[in-house]
Each structure stands twice: as structure tokens, then as C-alpha cells.
C-alpha positions in Angstrom: -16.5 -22.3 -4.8 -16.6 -19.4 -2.7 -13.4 -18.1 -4.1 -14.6 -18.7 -7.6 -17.5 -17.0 -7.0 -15.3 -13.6 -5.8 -12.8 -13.7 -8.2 -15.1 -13.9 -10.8 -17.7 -10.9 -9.6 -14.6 -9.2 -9.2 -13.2 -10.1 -12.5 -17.3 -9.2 -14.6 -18.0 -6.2 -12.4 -21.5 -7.2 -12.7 -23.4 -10.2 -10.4 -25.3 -11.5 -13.9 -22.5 -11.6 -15.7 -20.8 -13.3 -13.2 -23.6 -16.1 -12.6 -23.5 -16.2 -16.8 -19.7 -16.7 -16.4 -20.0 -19.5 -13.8 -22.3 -21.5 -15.2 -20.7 -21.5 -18.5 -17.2 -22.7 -17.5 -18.8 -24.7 -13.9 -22.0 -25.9 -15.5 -23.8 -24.5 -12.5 -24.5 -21.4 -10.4 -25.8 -19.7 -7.4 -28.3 -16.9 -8.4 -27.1 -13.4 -9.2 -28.5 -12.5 -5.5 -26.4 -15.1 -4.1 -23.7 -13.8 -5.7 -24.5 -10.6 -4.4 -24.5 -11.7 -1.2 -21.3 -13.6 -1.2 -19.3 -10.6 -2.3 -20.8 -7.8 -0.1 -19.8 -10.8 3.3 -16.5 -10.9 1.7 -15.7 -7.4 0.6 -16.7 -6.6 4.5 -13.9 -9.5 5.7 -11.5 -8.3 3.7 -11.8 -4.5 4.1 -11.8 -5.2 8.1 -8.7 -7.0 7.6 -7.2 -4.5 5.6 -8.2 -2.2 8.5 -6.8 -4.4 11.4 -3.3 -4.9 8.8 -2.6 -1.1 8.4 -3.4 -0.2 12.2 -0.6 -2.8 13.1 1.5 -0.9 10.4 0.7 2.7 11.3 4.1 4.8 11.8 4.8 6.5 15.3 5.6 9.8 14.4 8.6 11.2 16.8 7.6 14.1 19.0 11.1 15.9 18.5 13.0 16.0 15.0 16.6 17.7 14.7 17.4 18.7 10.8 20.8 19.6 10.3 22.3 21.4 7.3 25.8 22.6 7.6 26.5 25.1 4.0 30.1 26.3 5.7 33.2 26.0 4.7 36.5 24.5 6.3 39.3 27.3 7.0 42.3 25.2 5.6 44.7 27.8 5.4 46.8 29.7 7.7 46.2 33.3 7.9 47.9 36.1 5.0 49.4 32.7 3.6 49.9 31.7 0.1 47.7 29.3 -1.7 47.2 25.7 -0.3 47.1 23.8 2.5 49.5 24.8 4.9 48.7 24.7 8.8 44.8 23.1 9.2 43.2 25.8 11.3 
């Protein structure tokens, strides 16, 4: 019922509409305070363990980095030589 409850709130945006939502399709409902209640004591469970979930994910950040770029070029021919690959230098 719980779970109803939430996913409905959730899904109305607004606690009356919700209640009006649950006792049409259930036949029966807990007040609109009730369902007030219900989703502020879930919405804190869940956010704490959405907290606890990304502190076990958080990234350690390396305290050294090494970037490398190399834009050179590779001397392939021997010196005052004709075009091609002759001798690798």
C-alpha cells in the first residue's frame, strides 16, 4: 500500500489528487495528510540512500597526472639523400 501510495503522489504531484486517485482505483484511502506524511518519511529514506550510494561511488582523484602529447616527426631519411626511406635514423 505504501508503495502505491508513493508512486502515486509521485505520479499527481499533488497529496489530494493523489487520495482522489487512490480511492477511485482502490476504493479506499488514507487522508491527504497521511499521504503527506508517507512521502516526506520516504523521500527522506530514499535521498539518505542516494547519499550513502554516491559516497560509496565518489572517484579518488590522483594526486599526480602526466599528459603526454608528442606533435614530432620521425627522421626516416638519411642525411642530403634522395626521396624515401633509405637508412632509419
Amino acid at each position: 500500500m505504501i508503495a502505491a501510495v508513493i508512486h502515486v503522489v509521485g505520479e499527481t504531484r499533488s497529496f489530494e489528487r493523489a487520495e482522489l486517485t487512490l480511492r477511485h482505483v482502490l476504493g479506499h484511502a488514507p487522508s491527504p495528510k497521511t499521504i503527506e506524511r508517507l512521502a516526506h518519511q520516504v523521500g527522506g529514506e530514499l535521498a539518505a540512500l542516494h547519499a550513502i550510494q554516491a559516497a560509496e561511488k565518489e572517484v579518488v582523484v590522483p594526486a599526480v597526472a602526466v599528459v603526454s602529447c608528442d606533435g614530432g616527426r620521425i627522421r626516416t631519411r638519411a642525411a642530403n639523400a634522395r626521396p624515401g626511406v633509405h637508412d632509419a635514423a
